[in-house]
The first five atom37 places (N, CA, C, CB, O) and aatype in JSON, in Angstrom:
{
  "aatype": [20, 20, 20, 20, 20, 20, 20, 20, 20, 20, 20, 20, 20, 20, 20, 20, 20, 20, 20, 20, 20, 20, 20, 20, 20, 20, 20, 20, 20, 20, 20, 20, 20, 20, 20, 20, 20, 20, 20, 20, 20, 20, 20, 20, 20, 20, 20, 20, 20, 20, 20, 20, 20, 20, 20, 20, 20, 20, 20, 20, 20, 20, 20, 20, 20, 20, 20, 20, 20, 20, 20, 20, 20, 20, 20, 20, 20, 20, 20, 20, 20, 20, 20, 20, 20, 20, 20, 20, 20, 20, 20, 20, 20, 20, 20, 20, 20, 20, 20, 20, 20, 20, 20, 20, 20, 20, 20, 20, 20, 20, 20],
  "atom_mask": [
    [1, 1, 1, 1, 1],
    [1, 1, 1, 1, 1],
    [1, 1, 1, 1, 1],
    [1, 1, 1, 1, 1],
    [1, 1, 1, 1, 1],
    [1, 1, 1, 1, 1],
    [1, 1, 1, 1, 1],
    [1, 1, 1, 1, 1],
    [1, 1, 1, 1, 1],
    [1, 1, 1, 1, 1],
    [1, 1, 1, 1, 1],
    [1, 1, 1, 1, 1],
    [1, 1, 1, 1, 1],
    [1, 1, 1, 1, 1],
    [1, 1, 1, 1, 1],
    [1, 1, 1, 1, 1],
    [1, 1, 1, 1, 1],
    [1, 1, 1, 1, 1],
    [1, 1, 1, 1, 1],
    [1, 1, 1, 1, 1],
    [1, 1, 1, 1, 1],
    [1, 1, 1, 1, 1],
    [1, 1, 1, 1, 1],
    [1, 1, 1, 1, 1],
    [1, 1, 1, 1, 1],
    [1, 1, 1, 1, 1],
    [1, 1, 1, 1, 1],
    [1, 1, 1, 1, 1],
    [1, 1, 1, 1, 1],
    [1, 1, 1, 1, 1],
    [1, 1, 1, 1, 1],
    [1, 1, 1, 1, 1],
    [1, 1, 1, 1, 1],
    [1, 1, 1, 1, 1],
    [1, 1, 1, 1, 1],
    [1, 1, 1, 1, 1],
    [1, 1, 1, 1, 1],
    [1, 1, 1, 1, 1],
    [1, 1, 1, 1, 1],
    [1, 1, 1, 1, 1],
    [1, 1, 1, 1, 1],
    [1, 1, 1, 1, 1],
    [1, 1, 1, 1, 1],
    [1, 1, 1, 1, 1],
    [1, 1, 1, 1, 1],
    [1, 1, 1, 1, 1],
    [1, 1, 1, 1, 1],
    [1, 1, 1, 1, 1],
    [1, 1, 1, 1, 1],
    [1, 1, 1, 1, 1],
    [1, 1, 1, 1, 1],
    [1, 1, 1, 1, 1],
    [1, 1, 1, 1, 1],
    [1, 1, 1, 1, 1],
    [1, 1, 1, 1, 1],
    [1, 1, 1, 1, 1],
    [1, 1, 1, 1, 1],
    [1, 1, 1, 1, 1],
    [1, 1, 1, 1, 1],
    [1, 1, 1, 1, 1],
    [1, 1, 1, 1, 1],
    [1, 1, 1, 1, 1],
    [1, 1, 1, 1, 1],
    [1, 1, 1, 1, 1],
    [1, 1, 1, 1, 1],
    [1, 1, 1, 1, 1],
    [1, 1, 1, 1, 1],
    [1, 1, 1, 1, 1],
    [1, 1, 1, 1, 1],
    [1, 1, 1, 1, 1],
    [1, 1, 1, 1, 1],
    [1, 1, 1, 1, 1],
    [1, 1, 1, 1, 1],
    [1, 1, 1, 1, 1],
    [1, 1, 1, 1, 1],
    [1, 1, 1, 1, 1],
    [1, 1, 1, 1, 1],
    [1, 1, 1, 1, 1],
    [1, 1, 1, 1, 1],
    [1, 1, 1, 1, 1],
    [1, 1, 1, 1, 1],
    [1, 1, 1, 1, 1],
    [1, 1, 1, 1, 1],
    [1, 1, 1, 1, 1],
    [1, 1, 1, 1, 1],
    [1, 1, 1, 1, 1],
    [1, 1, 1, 1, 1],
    [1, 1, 1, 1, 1],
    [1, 1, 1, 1, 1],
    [1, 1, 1, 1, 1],
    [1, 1, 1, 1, 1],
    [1, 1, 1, 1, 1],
    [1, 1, 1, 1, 1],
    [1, 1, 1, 1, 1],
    [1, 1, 1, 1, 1],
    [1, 1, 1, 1, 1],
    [1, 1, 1, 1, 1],
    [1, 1, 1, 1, 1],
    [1, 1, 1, 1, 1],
    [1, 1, 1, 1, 1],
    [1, 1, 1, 1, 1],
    [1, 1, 1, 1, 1],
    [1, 1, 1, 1, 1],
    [1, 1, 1, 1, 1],
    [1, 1, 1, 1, 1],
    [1, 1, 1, 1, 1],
    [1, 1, 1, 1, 1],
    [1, 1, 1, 1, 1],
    [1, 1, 1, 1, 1],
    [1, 1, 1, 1, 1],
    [1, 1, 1, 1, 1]
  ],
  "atom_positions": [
    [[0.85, -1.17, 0.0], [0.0, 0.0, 0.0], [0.89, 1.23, 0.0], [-0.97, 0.0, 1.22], [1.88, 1.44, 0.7]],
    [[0.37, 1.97, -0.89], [1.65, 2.96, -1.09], [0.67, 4.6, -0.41], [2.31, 3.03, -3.36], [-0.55, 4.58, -0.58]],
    [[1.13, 5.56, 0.12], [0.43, 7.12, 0.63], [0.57, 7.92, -0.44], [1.18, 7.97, 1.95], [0.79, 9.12, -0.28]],
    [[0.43, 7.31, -1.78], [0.59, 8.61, -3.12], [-0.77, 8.76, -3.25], [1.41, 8.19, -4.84], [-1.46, 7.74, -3.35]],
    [[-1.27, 9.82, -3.28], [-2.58, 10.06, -3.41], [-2.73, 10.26, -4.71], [-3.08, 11.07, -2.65], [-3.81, 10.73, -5.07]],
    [[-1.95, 10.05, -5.48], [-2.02, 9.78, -7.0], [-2.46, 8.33, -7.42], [-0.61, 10.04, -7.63], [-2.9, 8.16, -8.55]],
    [[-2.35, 7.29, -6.55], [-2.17, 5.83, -7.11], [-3.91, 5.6, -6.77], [-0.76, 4.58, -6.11], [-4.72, 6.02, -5.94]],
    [[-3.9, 4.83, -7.75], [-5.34, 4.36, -8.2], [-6.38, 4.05, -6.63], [-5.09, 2.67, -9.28], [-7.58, 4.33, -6.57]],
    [[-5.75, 3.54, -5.7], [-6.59, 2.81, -4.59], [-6.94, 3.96, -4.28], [-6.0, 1.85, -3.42], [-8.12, 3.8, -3.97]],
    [[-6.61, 5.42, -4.11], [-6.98, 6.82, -3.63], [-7.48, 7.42, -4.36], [-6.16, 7.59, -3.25], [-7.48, 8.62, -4.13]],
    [[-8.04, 7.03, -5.37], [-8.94, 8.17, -6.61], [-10.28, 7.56, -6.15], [-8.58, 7.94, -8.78], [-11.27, 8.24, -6.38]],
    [[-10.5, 6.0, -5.35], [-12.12, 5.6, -5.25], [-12.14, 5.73, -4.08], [-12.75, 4.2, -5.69], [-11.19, 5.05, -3.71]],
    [[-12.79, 6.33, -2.89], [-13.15, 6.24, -1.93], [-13.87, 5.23, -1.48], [-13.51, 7.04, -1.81], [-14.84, 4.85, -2.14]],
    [[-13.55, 4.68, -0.38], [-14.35, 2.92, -0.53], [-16.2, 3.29, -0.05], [-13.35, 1.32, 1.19], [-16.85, 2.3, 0.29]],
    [[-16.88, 4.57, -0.04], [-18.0, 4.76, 0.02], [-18.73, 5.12, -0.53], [-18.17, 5.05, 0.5], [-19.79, 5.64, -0.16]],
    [[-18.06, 4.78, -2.28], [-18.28, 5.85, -3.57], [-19.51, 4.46, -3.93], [-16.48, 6.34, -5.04], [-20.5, 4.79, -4.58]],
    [[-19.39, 3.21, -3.56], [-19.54, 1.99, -4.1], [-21.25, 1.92, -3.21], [-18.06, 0.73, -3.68], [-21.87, 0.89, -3.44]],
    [[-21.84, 2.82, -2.4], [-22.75, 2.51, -1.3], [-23.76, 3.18, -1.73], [-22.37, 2.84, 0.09], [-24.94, 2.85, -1.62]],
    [[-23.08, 4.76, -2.53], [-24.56, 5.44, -2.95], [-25.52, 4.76, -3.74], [-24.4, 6.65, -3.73], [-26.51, 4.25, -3.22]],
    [[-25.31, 4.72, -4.86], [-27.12, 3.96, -5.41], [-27.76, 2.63, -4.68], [-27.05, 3.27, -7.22], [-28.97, 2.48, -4.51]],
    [[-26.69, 1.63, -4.27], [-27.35, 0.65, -3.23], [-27.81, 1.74, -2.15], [-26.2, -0.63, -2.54], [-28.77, 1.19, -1.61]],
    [[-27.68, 2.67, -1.71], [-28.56, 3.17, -0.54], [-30.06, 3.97, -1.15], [-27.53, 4.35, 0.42], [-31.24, 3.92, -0.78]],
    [[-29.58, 4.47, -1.9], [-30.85, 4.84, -3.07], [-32.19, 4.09, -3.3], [-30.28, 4.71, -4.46], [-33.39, 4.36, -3.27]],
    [[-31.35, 2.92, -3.56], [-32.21, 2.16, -4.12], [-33.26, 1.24, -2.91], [-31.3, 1.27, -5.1], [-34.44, 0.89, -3.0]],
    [[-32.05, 1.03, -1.57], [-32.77, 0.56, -0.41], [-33.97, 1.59, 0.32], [-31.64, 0.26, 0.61], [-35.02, 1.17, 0.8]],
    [[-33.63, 2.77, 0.28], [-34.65, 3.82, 0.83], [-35.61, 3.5, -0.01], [-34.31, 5.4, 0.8], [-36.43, 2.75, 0.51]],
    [[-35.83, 3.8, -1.2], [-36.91, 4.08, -2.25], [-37.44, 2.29, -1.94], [-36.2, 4.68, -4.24], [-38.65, 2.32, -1.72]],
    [[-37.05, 1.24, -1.88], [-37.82, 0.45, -1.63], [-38.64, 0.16, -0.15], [-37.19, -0.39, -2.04], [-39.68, -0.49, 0.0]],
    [[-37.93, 0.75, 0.73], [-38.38, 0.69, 1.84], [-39.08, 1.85, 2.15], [-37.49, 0.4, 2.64], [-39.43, 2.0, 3.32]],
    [[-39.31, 2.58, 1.47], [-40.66, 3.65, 1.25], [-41.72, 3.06, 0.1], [-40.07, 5.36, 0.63], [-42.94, 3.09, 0.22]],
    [[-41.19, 2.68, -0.72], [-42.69, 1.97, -1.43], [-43.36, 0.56, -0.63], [-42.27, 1.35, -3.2], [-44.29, -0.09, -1.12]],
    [[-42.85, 0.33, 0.37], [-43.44, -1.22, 1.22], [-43.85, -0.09, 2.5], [-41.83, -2.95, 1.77], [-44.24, -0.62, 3.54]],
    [[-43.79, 1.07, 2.49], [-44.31, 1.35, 3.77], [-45.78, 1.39, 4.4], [-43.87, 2.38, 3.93], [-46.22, 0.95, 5.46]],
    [[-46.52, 2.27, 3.09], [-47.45, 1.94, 2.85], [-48.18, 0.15, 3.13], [-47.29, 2.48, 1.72], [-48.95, -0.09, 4.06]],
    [[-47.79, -0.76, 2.27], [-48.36, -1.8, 2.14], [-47.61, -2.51, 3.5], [-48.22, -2.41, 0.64], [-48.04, -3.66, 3.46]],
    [[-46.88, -2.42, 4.46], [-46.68, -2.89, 5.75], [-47.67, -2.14, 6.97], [-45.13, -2.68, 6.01], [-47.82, -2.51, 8.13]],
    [[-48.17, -1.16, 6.36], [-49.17, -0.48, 7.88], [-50.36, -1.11, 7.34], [-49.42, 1.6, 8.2], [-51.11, -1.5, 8.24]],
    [[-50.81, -1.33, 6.12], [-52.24, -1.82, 6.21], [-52.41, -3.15, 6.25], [-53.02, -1.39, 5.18], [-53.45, -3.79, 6.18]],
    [[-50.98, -3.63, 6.39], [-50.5, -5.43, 7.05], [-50.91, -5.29, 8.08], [-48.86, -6.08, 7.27], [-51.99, -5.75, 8.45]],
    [[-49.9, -4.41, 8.98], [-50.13, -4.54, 9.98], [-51.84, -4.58, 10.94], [-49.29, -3.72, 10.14], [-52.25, -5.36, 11.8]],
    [[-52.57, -3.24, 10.23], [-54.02, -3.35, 10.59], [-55.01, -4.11, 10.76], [-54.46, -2.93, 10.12], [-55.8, -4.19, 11.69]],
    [[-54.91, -4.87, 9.5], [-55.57, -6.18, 9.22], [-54.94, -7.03, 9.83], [-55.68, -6.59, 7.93], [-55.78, -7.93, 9.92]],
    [[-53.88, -7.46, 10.4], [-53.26, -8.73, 11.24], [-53.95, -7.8, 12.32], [-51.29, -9.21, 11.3], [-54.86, -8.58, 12.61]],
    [[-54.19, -6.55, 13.23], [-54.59, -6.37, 14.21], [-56.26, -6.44, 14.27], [-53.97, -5.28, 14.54], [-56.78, -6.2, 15.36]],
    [[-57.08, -6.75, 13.19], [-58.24, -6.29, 12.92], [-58.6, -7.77, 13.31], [-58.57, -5.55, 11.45], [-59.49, -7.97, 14.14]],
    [[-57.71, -9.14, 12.54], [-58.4, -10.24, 12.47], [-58.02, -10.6, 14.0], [-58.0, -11.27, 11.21], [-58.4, -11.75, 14.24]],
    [[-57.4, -10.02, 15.07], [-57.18, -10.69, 16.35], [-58.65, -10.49, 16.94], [-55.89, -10.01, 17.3], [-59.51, -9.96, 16.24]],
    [[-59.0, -11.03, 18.51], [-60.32, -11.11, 19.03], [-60.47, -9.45, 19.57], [-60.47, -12.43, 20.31], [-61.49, -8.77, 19.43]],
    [[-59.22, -9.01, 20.21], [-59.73, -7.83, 20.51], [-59.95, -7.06, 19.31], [-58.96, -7.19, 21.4], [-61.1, -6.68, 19.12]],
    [[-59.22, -6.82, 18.63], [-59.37, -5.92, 17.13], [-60.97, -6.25, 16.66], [-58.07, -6.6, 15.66], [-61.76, -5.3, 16.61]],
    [[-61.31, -7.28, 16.41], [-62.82, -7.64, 15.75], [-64.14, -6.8, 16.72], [-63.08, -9.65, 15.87], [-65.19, -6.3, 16.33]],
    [[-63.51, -6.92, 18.17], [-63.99, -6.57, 18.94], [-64.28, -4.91, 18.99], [-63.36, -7.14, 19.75], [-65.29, -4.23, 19.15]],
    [[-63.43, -4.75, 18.85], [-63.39, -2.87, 18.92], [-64.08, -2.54, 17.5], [-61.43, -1.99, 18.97], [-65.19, -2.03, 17.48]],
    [[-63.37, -2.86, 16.28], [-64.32, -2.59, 15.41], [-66.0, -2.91, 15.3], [-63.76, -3.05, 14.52], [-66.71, -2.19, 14.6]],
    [[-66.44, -3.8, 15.89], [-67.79, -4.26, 15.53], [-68.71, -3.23, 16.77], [-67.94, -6.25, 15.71], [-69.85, -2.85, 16.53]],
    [[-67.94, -2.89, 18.11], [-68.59, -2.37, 19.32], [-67.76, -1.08, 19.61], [-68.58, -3.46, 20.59], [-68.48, -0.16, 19.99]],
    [[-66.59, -0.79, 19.54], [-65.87, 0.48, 19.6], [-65.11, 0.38, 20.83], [-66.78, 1.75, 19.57], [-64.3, -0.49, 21.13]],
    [[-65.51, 1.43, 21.55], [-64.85, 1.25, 23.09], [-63.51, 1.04, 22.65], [-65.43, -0.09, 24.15], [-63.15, -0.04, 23.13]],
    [[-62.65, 1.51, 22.0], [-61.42, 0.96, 22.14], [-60.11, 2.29, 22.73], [-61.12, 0.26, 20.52], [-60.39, 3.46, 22.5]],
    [[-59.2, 2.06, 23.24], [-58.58, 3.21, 23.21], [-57.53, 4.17, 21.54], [-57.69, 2.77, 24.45], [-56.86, 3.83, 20.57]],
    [[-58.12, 5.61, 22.29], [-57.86, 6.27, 20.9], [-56.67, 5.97, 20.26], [-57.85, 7.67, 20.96], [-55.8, 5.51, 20.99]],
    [[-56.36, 6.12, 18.9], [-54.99, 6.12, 18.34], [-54.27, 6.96, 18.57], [-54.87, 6.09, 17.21], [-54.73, 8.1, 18.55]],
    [[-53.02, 6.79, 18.87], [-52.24, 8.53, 19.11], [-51.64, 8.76, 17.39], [-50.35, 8.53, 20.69], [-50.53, 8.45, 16.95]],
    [[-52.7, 9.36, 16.75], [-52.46, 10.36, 15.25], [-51.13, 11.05, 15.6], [-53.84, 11.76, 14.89], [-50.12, 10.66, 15.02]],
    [[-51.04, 12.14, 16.59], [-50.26, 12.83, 15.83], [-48.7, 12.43, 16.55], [-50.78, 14.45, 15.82], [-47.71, 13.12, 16.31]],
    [[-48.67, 11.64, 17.14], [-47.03, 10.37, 17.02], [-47.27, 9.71, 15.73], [-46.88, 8.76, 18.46], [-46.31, 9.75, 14.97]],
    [[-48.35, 9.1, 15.29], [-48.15, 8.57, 13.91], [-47.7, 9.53, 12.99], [-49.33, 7.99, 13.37], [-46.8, 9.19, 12.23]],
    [[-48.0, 10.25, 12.94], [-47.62, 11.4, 12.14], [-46.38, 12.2, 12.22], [-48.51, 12.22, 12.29], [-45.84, 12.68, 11.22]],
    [[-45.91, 12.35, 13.55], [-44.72, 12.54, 13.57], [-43.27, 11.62, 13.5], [-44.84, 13.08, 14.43], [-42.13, 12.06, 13.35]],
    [[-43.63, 10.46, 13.62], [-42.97, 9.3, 13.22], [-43.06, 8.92, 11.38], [-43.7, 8.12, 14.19], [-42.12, 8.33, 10.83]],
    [[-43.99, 9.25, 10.8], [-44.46, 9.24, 9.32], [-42.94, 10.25, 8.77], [-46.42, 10.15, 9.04], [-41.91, 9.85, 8.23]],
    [[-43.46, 12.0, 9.29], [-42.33, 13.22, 8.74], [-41.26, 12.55, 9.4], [-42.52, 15.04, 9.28], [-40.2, 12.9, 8.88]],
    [[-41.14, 11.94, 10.08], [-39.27, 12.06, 10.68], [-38.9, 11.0, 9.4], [-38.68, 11.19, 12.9], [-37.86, 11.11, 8.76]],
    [[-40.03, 9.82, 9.11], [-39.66, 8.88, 7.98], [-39.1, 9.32, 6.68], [-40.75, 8.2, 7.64], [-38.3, 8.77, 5.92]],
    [[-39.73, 10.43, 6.62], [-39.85, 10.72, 5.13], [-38.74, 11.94, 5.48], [-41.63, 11.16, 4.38], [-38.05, 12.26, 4.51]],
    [[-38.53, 12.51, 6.46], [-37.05, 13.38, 6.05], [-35.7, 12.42, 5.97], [-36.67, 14.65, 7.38], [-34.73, 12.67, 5.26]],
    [[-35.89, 10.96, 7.11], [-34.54, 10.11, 6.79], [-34.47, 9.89, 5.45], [-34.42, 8.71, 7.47], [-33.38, 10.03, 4.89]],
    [[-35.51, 9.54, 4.79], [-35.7, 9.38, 3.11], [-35.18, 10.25, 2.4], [-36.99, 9.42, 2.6], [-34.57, 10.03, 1.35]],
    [[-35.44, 11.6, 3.04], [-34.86, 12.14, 1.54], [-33.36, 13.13, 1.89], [-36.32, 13.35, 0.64], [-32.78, 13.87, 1.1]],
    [[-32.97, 12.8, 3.49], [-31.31, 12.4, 3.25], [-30.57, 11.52, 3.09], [-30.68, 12.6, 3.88], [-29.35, 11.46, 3.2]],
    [[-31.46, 10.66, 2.75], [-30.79, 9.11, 2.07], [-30.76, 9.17, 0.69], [-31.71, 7.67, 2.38], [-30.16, 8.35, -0.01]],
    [[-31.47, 10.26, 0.22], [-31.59, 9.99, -1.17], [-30.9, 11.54, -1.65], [-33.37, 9.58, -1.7], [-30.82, 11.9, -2.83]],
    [[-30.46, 12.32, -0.51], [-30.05, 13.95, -1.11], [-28.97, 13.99, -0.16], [-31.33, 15.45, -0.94], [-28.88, 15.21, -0.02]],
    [[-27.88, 13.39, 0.75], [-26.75, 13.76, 1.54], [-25.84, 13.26, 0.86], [-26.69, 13.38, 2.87], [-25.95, 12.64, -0.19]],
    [[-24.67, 13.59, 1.61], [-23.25, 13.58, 1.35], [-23.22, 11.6, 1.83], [-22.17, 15.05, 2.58], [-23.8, 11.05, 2.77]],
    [[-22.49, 11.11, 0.95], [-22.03, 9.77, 1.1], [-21.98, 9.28, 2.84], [-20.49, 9.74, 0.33], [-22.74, 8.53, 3.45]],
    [[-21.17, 9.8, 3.16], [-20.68, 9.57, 4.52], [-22.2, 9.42, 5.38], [-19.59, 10.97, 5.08], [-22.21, 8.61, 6.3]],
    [[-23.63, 10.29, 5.05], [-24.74, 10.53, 5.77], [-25.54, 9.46, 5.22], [-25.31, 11.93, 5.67], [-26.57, 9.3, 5.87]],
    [[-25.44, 8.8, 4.4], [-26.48, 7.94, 3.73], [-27.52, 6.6, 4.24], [-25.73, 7.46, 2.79], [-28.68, 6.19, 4.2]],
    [[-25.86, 6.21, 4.85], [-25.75, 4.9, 5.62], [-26.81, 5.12, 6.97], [-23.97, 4.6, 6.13], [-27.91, 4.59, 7.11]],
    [[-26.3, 5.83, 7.67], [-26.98, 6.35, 8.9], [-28.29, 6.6, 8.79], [-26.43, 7.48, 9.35], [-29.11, 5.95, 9.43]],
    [[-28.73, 7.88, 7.73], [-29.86, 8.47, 7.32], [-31.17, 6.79, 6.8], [-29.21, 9.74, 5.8], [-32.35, 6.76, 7.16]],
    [[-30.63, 5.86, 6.11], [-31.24, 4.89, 5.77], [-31.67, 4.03, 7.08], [-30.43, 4.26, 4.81], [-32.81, 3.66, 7.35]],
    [[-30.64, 3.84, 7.74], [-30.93, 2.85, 8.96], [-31.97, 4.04, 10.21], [-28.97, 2.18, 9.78], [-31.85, 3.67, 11.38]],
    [[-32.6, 4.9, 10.08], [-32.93, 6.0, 10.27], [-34.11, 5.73, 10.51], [-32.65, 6.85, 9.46], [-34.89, 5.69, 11.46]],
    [[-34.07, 5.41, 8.46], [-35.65, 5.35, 8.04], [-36.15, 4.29, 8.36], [-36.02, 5.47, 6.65], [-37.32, 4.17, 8.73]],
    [[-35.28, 3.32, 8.27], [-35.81, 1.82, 8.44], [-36.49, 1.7, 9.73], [-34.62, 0.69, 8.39], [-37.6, 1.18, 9.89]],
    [[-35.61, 2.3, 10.83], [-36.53, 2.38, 12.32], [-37.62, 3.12, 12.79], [-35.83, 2.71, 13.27], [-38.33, 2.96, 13.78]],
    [[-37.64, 3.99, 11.86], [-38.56, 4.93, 11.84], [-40.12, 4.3, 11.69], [-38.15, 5.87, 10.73], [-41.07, 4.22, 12.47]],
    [[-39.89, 3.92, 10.37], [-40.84, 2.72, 9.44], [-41.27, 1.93, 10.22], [-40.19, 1.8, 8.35], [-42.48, 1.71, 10.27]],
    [[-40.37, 1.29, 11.06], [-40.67, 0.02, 11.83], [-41.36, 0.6, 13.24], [-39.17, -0.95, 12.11], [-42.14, -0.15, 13.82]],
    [[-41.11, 1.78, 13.73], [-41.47, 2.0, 14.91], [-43.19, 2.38, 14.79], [-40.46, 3.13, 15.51], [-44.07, 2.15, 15.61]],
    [[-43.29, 3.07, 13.41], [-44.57, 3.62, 12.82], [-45.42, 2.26, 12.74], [-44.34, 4.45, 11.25], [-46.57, 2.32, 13.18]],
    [[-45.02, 1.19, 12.28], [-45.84, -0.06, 11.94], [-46.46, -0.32, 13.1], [-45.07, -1.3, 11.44], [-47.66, -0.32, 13.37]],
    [[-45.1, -0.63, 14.06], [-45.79, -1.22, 15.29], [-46.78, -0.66, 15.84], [-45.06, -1.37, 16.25], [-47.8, -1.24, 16.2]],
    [[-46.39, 1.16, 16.01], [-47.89, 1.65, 16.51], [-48.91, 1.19, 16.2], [-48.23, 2.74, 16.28], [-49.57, 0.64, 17.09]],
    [[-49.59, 1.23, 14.51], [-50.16, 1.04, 14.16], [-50.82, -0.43, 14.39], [-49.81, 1.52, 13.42], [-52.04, -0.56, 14.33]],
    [[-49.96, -1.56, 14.66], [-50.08, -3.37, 15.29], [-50.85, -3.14, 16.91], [-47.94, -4.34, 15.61], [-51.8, -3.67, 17.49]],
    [[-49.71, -1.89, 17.27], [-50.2, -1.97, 18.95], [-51.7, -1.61, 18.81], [-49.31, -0.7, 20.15], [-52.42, -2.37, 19.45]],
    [[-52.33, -0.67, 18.17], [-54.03, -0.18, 18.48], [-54.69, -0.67, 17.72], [-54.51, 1.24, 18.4], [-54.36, -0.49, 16.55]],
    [[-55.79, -1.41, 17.97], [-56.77, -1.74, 17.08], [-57.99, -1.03, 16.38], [-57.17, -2.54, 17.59], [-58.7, -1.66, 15.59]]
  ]
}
């Protein structure tokens, strides 16, 4: 390994190789986001309490605006996964992914 910042191993940065795989992981894990919360609903709808609340009510309220603020925090990791500097991508994606996932569950936890 040579320190010439002329020699070929120093013209690619080894994180040059991550952008469109991260691209491409956000943008899919925003088009399944959608179709994982209305998974999730319906797996909570067909349980006994879920059938239950829908057919008689009484259930406790949804907290909307955590869904909602868990939704925008989703969709800003998204679009610095898809608009930052290399080095932010990685992070910004694993971001969204928890984000996504934390949003689902709400949605699993209330019927």
């Amino acid at each position: 390994m040579t320190w010439n910042p002329q020699s070929p191993a120093a013209a690619t940065p080894p994180t040059a190789a991550t952008g469109p795989r991260t691209h491409v992981r956000a943008l899919i894990a925003a088009a399944l986001f959608v179709p994982a919360l209305v998974a999730a609903k319906i797996l909570v709808l067909m349980t006994e309490k879920g059938g239950r609340c829908l057919m008689y009510g009484g259930c406790a309220p949804f907290p909307g605006v955590l869904f909602l603020v868990l939704c925008g925090a989703a969709a800003v990791a998204l679009v610095l996964a898809l608009a930052a500097p290399a080095r932010l991508r990685g992070p910004a994606l694993g971001a969204q992914l928890v984000l996504e996932l934390c949003a689902v569950g709400l949605v699993a936890a209330f019927p």
